[in-house]
C-alpha positions in Angstrom: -5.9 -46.0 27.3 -5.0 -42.3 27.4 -4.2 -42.3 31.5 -1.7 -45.3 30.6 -0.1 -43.4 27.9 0.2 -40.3 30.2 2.0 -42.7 32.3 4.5 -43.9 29.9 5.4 -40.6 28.8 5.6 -39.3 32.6 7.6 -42.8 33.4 10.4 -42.0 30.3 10.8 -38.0 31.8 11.4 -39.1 34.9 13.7 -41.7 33.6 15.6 -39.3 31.1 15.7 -36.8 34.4 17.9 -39.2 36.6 20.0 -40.6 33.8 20.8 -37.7 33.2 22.0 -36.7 36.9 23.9 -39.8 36.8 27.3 -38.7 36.0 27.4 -35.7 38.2 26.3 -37.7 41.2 28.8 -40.2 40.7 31.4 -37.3 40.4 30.3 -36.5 43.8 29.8 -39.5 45.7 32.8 -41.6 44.9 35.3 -39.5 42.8 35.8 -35.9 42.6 39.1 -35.9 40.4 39.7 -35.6 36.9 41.3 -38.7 35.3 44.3 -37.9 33.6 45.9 -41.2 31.5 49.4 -39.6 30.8 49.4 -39.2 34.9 48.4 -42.5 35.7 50.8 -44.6 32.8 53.6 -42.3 34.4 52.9 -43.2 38.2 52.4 -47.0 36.9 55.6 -47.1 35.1 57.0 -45.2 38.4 55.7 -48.0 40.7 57.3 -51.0 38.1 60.5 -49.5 38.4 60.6 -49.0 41.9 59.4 -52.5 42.1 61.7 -54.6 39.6 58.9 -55.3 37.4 59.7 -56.1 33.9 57.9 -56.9 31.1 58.4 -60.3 29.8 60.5 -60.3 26.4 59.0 -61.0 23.0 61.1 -63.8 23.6 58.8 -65.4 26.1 56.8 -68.2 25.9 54.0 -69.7 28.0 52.6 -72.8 28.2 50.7 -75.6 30.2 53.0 -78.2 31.9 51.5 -81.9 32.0 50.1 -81.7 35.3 48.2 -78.3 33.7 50.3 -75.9 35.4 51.2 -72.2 33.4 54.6 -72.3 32.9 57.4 -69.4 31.1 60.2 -70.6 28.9 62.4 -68.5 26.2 61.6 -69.5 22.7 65.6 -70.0 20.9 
């Protein structure tokens, strides 16, 4: 019983040892930047305007046609 214990406990370092590495290598491997929210809202709301998007109004309303289609009207 005491070599399977030994095992366990060596099994949850190891464990604790990667999780812990996680972050970092991720960092590393796929994205080295910082992420900044006030940055990315800013280049979003760039990209709308240059686009034409616009929000719909509160005055919007959607809804499912007969044929189950998603459809906008204006609520009067």
């Amino acid at each position: 019983m005491i070599p399977l214990a030994q095992g366990g406990i060596l099994l949850t370092d190891a464990v604790e040892e990667v999780c812990k590495k996680i972050p970092e290598q991720y960092t590393m491997d796929v994205d080295s930047s910082d992420l900044n929210s006030e940055k990315l809202e800013k280049e979003i709301e760039e990209y709308e305007r240059e686009n034409g998007y616009k929000q719909p109004s509160s005055h919007t309303k959607y809804f499912l046609d007969d044929n189950g289609v998603l459809r906008q009207g204006r609520i009067d």
